[in-house]
VOTORNU-252557 format. One record per residue: x, y, z of N, C-alpha, C in turn; residue in three letters. Coordinates in steps of 0.2 Angstrom, whole numbers, plus 5000, padded with zeros to 4 digits. Example, Ala and Ser with C-alpha at 12.3 -4.5 7.8 and 13.67 -1.06 7.14 Angstrom:
506649725039506249785039506649845039ALA
506449895035506849955036506450005039SER
END
This chain:
481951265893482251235888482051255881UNK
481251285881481251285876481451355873UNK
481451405878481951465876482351455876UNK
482751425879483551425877483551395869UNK
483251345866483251315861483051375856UNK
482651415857482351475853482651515852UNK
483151555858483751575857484251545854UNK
484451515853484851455847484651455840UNK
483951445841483951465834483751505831UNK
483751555833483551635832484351665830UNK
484751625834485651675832485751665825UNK
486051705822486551715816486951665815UNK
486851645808487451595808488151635804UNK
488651595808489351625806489351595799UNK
489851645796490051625789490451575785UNK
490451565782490851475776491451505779UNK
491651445783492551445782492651445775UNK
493451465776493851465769494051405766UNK
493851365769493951295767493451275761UNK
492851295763492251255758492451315751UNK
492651385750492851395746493151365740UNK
493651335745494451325740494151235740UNK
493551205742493551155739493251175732UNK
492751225732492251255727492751275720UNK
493451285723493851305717494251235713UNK
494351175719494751135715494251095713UNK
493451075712493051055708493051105703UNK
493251145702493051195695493751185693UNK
494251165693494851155692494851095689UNK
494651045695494350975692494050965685UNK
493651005684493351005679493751035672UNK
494051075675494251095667494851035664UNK
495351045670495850975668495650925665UNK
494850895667494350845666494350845659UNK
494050905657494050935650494450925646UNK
495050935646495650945646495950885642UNK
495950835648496250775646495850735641UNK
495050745643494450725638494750715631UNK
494850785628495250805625495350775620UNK
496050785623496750745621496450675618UNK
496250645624496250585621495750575616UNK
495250625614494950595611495350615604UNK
495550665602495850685600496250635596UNK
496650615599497250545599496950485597UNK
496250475600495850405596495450435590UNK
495350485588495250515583495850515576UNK
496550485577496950505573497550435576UNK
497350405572497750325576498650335573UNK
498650355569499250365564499550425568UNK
499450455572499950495576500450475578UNK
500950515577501750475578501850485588UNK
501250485592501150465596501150395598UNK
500850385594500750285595500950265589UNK
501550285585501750255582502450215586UNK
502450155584503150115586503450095579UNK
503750125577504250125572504750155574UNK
505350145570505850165572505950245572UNK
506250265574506150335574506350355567UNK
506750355562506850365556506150365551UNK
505850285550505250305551504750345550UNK
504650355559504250395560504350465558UNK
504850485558505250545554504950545546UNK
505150485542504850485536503950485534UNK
503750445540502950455540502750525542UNK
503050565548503050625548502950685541UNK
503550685537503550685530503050695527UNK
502650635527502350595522501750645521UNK
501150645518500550685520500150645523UNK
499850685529499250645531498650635527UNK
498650565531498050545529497450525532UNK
496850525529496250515534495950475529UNK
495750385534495250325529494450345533UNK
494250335526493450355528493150285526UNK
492950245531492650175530491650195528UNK
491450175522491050165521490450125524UNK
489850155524489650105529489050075524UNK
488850005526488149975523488349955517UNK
489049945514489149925509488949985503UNK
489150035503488950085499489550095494UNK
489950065491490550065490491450075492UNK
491750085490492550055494492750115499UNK
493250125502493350165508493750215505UNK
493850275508494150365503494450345508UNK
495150395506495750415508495750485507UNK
495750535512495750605512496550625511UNK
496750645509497550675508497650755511UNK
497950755514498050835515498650855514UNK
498650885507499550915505499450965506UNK
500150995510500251045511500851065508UNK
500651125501501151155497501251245500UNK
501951245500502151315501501951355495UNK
501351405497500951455492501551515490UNK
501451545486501751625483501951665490UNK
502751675490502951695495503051665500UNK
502951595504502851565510502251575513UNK
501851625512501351625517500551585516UNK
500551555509499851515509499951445508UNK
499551405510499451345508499151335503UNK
499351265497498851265494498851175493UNK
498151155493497951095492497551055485UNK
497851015485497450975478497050915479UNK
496650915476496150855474496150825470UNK
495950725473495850695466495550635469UNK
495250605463494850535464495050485461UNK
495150435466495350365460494750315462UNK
494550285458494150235457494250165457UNK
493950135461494350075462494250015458UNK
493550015454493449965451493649955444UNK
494150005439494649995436495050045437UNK
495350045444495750095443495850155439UNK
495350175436495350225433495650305436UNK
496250345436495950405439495750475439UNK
495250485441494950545439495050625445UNK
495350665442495750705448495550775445UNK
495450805449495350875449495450905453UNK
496150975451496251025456495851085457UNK
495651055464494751095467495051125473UNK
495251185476495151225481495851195485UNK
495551125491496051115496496351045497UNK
495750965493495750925497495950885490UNK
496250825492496450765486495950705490UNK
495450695487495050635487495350565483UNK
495350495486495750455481495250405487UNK
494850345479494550305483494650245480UNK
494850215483495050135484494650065487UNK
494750005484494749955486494849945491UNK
494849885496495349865502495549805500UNK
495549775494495949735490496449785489UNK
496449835484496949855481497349895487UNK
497049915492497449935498497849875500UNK
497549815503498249765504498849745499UNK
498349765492499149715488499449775487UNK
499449855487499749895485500449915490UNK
501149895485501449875491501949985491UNK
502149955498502550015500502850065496UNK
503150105495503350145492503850215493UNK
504350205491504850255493504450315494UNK
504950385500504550445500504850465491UNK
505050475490505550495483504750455477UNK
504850395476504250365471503650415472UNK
503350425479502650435480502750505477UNK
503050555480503350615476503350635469UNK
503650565463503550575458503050565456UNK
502750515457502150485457501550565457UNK
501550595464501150645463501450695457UNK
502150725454502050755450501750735444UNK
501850665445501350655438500750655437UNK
500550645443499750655444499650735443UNK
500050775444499850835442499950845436UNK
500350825433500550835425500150815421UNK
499850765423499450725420498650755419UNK
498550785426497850825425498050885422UNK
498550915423498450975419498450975411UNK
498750905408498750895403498050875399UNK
497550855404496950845401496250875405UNK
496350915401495750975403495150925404UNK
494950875401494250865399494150815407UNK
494650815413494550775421494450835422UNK
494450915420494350975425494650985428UNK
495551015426495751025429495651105431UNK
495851115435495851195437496051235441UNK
496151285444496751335446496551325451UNK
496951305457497151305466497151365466UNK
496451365471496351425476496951435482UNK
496751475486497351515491496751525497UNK
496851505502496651505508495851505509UNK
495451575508494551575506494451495504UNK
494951475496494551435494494651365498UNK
494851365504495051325509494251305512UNK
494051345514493351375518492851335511UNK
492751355507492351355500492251285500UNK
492951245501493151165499492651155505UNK
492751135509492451105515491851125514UNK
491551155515490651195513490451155508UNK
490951105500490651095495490651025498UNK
491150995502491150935502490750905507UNK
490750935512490550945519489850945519UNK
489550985516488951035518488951085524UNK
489451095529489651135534489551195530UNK
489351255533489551315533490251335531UNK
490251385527491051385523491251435529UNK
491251445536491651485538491951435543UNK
491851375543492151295544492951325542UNK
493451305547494051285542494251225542UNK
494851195538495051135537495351125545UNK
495551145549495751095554495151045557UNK
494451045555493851015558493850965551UNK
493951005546493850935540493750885539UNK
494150825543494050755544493750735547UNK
493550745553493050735558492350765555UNK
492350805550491650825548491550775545UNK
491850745539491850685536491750655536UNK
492050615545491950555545491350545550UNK
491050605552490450615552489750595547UNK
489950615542489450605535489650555533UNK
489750475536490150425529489750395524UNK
488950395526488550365521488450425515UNK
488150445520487750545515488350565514UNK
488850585515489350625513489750585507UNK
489650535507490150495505489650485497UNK
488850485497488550475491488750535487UNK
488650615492488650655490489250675486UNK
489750665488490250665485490750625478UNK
490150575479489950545473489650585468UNK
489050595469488750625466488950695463UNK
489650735468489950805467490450795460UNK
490850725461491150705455490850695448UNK
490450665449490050635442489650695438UNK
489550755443489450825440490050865436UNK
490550855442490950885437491250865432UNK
491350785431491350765424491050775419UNK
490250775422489750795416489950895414UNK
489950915417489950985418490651005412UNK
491150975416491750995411491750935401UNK
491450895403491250885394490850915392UNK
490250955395489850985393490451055391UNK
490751075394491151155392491451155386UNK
491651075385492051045379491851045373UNK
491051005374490651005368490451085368UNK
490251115370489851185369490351205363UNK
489851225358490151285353490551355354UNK
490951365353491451435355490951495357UNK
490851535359490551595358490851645352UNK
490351685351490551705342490951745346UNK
491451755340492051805341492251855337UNK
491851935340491751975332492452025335UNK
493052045331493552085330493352155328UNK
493252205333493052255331493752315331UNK
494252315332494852335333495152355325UNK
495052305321495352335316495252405309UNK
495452465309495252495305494652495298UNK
494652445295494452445289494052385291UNK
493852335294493452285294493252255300UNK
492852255301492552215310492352125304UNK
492652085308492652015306492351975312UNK
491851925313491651885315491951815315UNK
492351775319492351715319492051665322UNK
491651615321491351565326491451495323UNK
491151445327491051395326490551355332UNK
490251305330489751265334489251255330UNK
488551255332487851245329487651305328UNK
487851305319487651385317487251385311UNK
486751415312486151405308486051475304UNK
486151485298485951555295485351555291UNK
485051625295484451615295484551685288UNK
484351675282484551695277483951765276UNK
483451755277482751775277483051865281UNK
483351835288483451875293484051895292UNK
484451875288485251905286485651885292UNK
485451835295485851825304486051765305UNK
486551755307486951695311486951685316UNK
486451635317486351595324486351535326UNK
486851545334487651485335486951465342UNK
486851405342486551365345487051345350UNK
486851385358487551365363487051345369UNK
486951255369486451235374486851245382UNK
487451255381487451245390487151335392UNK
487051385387486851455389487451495391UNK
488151485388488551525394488851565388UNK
488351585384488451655379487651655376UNK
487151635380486551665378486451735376UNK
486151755372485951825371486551855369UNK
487051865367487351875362487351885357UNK
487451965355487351965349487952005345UNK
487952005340488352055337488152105331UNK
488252135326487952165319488452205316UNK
488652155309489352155305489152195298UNK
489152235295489152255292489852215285UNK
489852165281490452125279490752155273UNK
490852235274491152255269491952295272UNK
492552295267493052325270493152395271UNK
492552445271492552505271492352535278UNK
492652515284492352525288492452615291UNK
491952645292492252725296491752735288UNK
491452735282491252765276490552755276UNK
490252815281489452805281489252785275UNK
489552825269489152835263489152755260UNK
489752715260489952665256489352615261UNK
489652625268489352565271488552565271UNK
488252635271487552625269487452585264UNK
487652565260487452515255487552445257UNK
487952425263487852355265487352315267UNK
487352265266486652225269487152215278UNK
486652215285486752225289486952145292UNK
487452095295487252045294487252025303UNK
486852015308486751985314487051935316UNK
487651915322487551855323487351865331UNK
487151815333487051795338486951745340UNK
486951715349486651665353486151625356UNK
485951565355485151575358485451485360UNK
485151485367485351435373484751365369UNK
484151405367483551375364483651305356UNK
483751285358484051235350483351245346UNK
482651235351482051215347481751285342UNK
482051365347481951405345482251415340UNK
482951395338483251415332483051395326UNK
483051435322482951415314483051335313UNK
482751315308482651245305483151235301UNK
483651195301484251195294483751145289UNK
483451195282483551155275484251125272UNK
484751145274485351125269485951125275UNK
486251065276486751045281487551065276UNK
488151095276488651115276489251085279UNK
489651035274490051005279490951085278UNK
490751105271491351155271491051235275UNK
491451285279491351345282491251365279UNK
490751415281490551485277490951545277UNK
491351585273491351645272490951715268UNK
490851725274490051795272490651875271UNK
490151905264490651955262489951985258UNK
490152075255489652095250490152115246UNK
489752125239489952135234489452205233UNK
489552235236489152295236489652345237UNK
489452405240489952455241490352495236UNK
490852495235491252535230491352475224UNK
490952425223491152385217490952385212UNK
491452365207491152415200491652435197UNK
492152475203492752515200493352445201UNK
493652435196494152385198494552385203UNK
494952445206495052465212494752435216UNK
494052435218493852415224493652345221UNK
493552325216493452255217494052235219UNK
494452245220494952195222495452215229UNK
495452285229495552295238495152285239UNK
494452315239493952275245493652215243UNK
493752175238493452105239493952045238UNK
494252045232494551985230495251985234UNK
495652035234496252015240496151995246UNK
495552035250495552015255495151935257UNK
494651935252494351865251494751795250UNK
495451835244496051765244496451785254UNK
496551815256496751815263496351765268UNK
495751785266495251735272495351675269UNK
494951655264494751595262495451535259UNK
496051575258496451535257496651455259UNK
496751465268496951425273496351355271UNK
495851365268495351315266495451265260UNK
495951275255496151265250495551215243UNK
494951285247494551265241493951255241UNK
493851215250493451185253493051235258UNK
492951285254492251345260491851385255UNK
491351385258490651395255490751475255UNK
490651515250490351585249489951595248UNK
489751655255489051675255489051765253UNK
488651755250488751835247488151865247UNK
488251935250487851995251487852055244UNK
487152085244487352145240487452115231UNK
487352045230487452025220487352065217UNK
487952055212487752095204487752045200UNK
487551995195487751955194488351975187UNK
488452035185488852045181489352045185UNK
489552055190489952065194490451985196UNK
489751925197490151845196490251835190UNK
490051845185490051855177490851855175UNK
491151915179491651955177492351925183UNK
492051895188492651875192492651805194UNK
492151765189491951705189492551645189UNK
493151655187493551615186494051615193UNK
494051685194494451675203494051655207UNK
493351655206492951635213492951565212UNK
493051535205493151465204493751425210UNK
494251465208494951465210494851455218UNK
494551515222494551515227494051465230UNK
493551435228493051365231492651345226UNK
492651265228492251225222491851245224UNK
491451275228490651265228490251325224UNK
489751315222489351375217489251435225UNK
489451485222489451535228488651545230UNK
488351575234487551565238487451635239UNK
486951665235486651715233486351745242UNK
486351775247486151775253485451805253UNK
485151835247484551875247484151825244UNK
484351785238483951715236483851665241UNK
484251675245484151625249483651645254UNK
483551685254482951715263482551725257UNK
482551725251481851745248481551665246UNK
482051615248481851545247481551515253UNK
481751545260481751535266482051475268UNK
482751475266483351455267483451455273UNK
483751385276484451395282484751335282UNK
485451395280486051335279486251355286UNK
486651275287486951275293487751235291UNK
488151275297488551255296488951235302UNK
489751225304489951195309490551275310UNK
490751295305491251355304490951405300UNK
491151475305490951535301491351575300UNK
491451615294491751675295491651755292UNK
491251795296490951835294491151915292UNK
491351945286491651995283492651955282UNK
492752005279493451995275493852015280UNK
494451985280495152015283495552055278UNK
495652145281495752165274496352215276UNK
496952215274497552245277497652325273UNK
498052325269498152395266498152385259UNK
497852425254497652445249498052375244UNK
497552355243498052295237498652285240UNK
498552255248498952235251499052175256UNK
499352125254499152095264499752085266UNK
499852075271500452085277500552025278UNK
501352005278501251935281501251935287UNK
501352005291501451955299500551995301UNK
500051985300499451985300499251955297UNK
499251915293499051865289499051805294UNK
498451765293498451705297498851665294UNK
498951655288499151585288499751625284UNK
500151685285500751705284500851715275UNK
500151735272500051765268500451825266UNK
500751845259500951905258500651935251UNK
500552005248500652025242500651975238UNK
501351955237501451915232501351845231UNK
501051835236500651755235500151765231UNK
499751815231499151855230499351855221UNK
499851875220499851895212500151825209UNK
500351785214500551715210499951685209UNK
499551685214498851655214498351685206UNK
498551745206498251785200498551725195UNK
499251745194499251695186499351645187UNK
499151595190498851525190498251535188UNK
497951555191497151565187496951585182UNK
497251645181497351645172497651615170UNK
498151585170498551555165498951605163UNK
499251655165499851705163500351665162UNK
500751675156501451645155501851685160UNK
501951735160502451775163502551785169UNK
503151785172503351805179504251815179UNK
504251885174504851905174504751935165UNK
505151995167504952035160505552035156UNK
505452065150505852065146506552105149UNK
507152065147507652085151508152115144UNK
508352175143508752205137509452175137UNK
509752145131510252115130510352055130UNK
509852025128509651945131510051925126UNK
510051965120510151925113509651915108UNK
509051925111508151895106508051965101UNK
508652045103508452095100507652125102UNK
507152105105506352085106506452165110UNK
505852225107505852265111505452265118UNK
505552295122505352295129504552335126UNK
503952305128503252325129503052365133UNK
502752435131502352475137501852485136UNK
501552485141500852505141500552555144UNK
500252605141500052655141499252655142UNK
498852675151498052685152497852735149UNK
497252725145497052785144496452815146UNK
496252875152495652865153495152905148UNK
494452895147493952915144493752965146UNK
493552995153493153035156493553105161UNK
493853055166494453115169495053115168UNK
495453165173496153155170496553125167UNK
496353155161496353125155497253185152UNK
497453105150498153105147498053175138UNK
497953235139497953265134498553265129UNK
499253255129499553235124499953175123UNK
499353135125499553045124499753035116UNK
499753055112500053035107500753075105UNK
501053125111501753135112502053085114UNK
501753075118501953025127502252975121UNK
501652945117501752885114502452875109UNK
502452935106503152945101503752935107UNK
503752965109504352965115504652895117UNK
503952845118504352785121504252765115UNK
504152765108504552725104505052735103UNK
505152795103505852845102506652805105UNK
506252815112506852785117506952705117UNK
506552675110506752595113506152545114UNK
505452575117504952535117504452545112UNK
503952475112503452465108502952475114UNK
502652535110501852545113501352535115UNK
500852525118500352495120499752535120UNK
499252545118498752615122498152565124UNK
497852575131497452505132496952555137UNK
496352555134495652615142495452535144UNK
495552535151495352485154494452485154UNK
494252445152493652455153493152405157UNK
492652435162492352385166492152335163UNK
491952305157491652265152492252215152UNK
492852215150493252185149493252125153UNK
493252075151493452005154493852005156UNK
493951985167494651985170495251925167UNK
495151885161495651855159495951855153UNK
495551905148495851955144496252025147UNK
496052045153496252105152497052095156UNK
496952025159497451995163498151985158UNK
497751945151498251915145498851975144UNK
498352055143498752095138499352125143UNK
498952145150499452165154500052125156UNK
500052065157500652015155500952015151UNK
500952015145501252025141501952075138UNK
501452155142501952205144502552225150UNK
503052235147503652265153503552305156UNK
503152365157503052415160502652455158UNK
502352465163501452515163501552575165UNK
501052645161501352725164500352725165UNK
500252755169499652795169499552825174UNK
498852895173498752935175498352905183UNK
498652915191498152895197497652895195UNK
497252825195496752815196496752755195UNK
495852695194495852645196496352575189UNK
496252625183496652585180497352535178UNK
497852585185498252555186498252485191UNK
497652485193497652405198497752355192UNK
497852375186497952315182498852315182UNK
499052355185499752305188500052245190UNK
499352215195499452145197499652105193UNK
499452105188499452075180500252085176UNK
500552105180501252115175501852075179UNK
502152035176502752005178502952045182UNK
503451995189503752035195504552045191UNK
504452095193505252145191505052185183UNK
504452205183504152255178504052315183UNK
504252365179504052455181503452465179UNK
502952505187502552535186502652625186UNK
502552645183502352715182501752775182UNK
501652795188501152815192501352895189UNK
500852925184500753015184500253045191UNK
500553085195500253105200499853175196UNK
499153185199499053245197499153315201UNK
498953365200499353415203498853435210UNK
498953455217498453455221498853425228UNK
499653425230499753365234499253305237UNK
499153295231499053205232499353145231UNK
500153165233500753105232500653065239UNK
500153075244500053035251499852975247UNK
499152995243498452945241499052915236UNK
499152935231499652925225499952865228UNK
500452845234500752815238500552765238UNK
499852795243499552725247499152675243UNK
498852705237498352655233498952625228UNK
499552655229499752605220500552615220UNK
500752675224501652645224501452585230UNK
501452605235501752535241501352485237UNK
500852475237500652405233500952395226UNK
501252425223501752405217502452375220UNK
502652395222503252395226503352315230UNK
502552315234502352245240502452185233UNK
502252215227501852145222502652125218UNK
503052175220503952145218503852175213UNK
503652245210503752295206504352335208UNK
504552365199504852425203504452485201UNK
504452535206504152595204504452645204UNK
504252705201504052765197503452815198UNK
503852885202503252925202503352985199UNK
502852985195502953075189502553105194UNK
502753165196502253225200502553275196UNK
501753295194501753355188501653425191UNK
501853465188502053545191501453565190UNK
501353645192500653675190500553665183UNK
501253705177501053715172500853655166UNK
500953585169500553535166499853495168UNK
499653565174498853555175498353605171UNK
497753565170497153605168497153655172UNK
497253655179496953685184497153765183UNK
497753775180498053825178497553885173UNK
497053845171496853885168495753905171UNK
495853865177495253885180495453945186UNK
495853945189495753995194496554035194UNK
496754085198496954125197497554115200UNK
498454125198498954105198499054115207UNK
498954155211499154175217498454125222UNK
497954085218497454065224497853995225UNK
497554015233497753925237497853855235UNK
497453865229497553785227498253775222UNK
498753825220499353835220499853825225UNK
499553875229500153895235500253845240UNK
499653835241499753765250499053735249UNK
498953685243498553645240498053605247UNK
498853555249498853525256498253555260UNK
498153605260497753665265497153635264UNK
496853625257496153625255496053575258UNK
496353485259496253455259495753425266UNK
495653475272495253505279494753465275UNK
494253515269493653515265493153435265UNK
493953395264493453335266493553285256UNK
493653225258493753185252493253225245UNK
492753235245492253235242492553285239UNK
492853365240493153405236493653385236UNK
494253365238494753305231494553285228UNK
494253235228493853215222493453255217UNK
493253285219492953325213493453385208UNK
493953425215494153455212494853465210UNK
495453435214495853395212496153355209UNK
495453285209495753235203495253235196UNK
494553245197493953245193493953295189UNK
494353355191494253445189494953445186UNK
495253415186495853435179496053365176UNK
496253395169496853345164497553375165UNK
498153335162498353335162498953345152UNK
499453375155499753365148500453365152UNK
500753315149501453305153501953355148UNK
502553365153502953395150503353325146UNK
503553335139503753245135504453255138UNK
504753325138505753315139505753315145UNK
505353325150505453285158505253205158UNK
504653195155504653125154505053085152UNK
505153105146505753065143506053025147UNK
506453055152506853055157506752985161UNK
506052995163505452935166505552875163UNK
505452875154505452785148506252795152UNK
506652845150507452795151507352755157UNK
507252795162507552745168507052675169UNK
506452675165506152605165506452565161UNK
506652605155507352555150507952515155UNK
508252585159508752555164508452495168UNK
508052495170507752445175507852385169UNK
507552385167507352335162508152285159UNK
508752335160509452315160509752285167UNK
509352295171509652265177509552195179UNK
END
């Protein structure tokens, strides 16, 4: 027995029917289906407003379909009211993005605070104001959201801001969630209603930041805004907490949120820009930024009117340049102020306020502020508005479509005689009746091209009609004496140079007459005093005198270059035009070509 038993169990056992297999597959099949349905249902008790379990009528259900989903976040422990998650789904640029919008409503006065953030529209309500809030057409809800859109874009200071495109889908869920931003939105809700206590503080606390965050953007002072683009002057404009620290010739704009710290710029504020020689003369003026309030200079003296910062340094002296580069461009900036902005000056002369004391009155009541006295006082005025160097267009000129406040030329020279007090704005007109001869005035220079048979010149226009003038403009002259005489006169002749800036000064519809000298210099001739004759409602006139009414003719030899093709020399560089040019001859006009010249400002003067 007991070998046969031992035998028995020594044999081999045969192998698994195919039966225990195929039960081994429908238990793993079991299981998945298991899964499967798991699923589903949970799925479906996760989301009760599925138009699976909806029993409404099919229309309805069709308009609820419509509708945007929604997801209620019940608060738990009494931590405040219950969120309504929104998910709008807008067709993005081309059909292929979605994009989604965010807002918060607050339940305890209904207040709402919305902001378009990445994907999600947060709205947090009472469950008071959910029961009484009664139903609402799809059509009302609709408008209702564009106004909510209209509305936040209209008010920057709820933070509105640009709807992202897909990424910022992922981004949203990560801020709101805390999830990993590789999260997409289809887990969004169920992350949510994961977090209701903590998510739902947090989310509080996300709001209330970017409220603070976007009034902080609001208060913060502009960052300085220096214009370096334009030819003749780089101008700084700023405003906020601006402290100039006078000592250090610098402006500095106190910007606590830091999002222009360190910032700097360095303005030289004179209108010669590209002119080593002139601009070495400026004082150098710094603005910059600093996040530090405590680090900034200490204001001794508070400003309720802006600063405009300018030098009186540079080519000034020559009345040409005082008034292209200071006083036109200065009436250009400080006008839109009407009186009410402080000047800060670089570079004083004081004979220089002395002498133009009555327009800078005109231009602001305030006593203008010395910038070197001041930092030797250890001075810091503060302001709320800066403006640092002049807005300065073309020669005794401003443009009105560059002009800020659509300034032109001739504002400029009405602005003149208001301030002096010129009677004149319109000259003497022949045939009036009064018999009154028409007035010329005649510059005479002292030093260079100098007018050698100006008491021809002078016969001639009595000859034809006018009473004579002879007047050497002199730097000493009072600008409202020298204002009087030039008023007075119908038309002005003089030889190119600074002299003739006393045109300003002459009734609009009086002739200016510009002697060029010999050298083609009718470009410069042009640009410093026809087109600004012309711009200030003049009429003009230009003598260009042949060789044989130059000095020149008798310094070098009839065949050399500065006859033939003058133009040529002018490579050389400003410094030899000037000297040899305009500084290095007089002139003697021919009188019976001129002649020709008094008629046709007598014709003007008939028209």
């Amino acid at each position: 027995m007991k070998g046969g038993a031992g035998d028995k169990a020594g044999r081999s056992r045969p192998p698994p029917p195919p039966l225990r297999m195929e039960s081994q597959r429908f238990r793993l099949l079991s299981i998945v289906v298991g899964c499967f349905i798991f699923s589903i249902v949970f799925l479906l008790s996760s989301r009760p407003d599925a138009t699976a379990f909806n029993t409404m009528s099919p229309k309805a259900s069709l308009e609820d379909a419509r509708r945007p989903a929604v997801k209620t976040l019940r608060s738990s422990a009494g931590f405040g009211p219950d969120f309504h998650v929104d998910i709008l789904a807008q067709q993005g640029q081309g059909g292929s993005h979605s994009l989604l919008k965010q807002s918060v409503e607050q339940s305890n006065d209904r207040a709402v605070t919305e902001w378009v953030r990445d994907t999600v529209i947060v709205e947090e309500r009472s469950d008071v104001e959910r029961e009484a809030e009664p139903e609402e057409p799809e059509r009302d809800r609709d408008s209702n959201a564009a106004a909510a859109t209209s509305n936040s874009d209209d008010h920057a200071a709820a933070g509105v801001e640009k709807a992202v495109q897909d990424n910022a889908v992922r981004a949203t869920a990560a801020a709101i969630t805390g999830q990993p931003a590789a999260e997409t939105t289809s887990t969004l809700p169920d992350q949510i209603e994961k977090r209701q206590v903590g998510g739902l503080l947090k989310l509080q606390e996300q709001t209330t930041e970017r409220k603070e965050s976007t009034h902080s953007r609001d208060q913060q002072p502009r960052p300085p805004l220096c214009d370096f683009s334009d030819f003749r002057s780089d101008v700084c404009d700023f405003a906020g907490d601006i402290r100039m620290d006078a000592n250090a010739s610098a402006f500095v704009v106190v910007d606590p949120a830091g999002g222009a710290n360190g910032h700097w710029h360095k303005v030289r504020p004179y209108p010669r820009k590209g002119d080593e020689t002139c601009m070495g003369r400026i004082t150098e003026i710094t603005v910059r930024t600093t996040a530090d309030a405590e680090a900034a200079p200490r204001c001794t003296r508070m400003h309720t009117a802006p600063a405009v910062v300018f030098s009186i340094g540079g080519y000034t002296g020559n009345i040409f340049h005082d008034f292209s580069d200071v006083i036109v461009p200065l009436y250009n900036t400080v006008q839109r102020y009407r009186g009410d902005v402080q000047l800060v000056m670089a570079n004083v002369a004081s004979w220089w306020l002395v002498k133009y004391d009555t327009l800078l009155g005109e231009l602001s009541r305030h006593a203008p502020l010395d910038l070197a006295k001041a930092g030797a006082a250890g001075e810091v005025h503060c302001f709320g508005h800066a403006v640092v160097s002049l807005r300065a267009h073309r020669e005794l000129i401003i443009e009105r479509e560059r002009s800020l406040d659509g300034l032109a030329t001739p504002d400029f020279t009405r602005f003149l005689r208001r301030a002096l007090s010129l009677p004149r704005d319109a000259p003497t007109h022949l045939g009036d009746g009064t018999g009154r001869k028409p007035r010329l005035l005649i510059i005479s220079r002292g030093r260079t091209r100098l007018l050698l048979n100006l008491d021809a010149v002078v016969r001639a226009a009595e000859e034809v009609g006018f009473e004579a003038i002879v007047n050497e403009s002199d730097v000493a002259n009072g600008i409202s004496q020298v204002g009087r005489l030039i008023n007075s006169c119908d038309a002005l002749v003089g030889v190119h140079g600074a002299g003739l800036t006393n045109m300003m000064f002459l009734p609009p519809g009086a002739t200016m007459v510009q002697i060029v000298p010999w050298g083609g210099l009718q470009w410069m001739a042009r640009a410093d005093y026809g087109e600004p004759a012309e711009a200030m409602g003049l009429k003009y006139i230009q003598y260009d005198i042949t060789v044989g009414e130059s000095t020149l003719k008798d310094k070098y030899p009839r065949d050399h270059k500065i006859f033939s093709n003058p133009t040529a020399l002018h490579k050389k560089g400003f410094m030899f035009i000037r000297q040899t040019l305009m500084d290095g001859q007089d002139i003697t006009v021919d009188v019976g070509r001129f002649r020709e010249v008094l008629l046709q400002v007598l014709s003007n003067l008939a028209q």
